[in-house]
N, C-alpha and C positions, 0 to 999 in steps of 0.2 A: 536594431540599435546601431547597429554598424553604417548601416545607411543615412543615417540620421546624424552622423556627426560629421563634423568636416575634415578632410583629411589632416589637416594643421590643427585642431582643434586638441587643447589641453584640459588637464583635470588637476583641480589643487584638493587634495584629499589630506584628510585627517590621521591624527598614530600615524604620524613618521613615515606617511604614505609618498608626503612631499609632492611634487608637479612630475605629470605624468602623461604619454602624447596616447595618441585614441589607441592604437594597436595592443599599446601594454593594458591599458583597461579594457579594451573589449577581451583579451586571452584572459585577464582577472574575470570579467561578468561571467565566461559561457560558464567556468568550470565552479561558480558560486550560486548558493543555495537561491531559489528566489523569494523574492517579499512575498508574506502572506498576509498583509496587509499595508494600505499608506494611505494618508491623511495628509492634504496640502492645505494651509492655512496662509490667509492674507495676503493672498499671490499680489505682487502690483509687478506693472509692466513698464516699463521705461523705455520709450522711443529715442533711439539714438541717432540715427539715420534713415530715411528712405530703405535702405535695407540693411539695418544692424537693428536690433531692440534686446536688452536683457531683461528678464522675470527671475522677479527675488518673493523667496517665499519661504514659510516655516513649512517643514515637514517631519512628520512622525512617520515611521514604519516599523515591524515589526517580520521577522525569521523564527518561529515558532515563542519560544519567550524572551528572547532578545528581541530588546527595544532599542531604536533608533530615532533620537531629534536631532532636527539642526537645521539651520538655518540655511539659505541655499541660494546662490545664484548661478543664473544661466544664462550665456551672451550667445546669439542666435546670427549669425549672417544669410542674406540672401543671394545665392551663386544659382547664376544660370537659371531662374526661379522659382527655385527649393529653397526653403530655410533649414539652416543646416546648426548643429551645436558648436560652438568654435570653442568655450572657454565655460567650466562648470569648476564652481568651486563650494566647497561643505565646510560649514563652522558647528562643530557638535555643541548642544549646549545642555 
């Protein structure tokens, strides 16, 4: 995951979680439980630039019976020629 996000790259998360840079979420992901299941529904992709595009899409997941929806985008840059995660944010619904 770590590798996958850009260093500048932020998180707008839900409850109070507020805007968050990659370091503080990745120390949140290692030490949290993982999904035991996800469902991505109606992804659509939106080209922004030659090398930016973000994907907004519904997602359901699940941590044993806690359920998770919400709605979700994802802004993607191309550095050096990786695409990297720059800016991820969740709207629960």
């Amino acid at each position: 995951y770590r590798r996958h996000v850009a260093d500048d790259g932020l998180f707008v998360l839900p409850a109070g979680a507020g805007v968050m840079p990659k370091e503080v979420v990745i120390a949140a992901v290692s030490v949290a439980p993982r999904w035991s299941g996800v469902e991505i529904d109606n992804a659509q992709l939106v080209q922004l630039t030659a090398d930016s595009a973000a994907l907004v899409y519904h997602a359901r997941g699940a941590r044993g019976a806690d359920q998770y929806v919400a709605l979700i985008s994802s802004v993607y840059v191309r550095r050096d020629g990786e695409w990297l995660l720059a800016l991820h944010q969740q709207t629960p619904v």
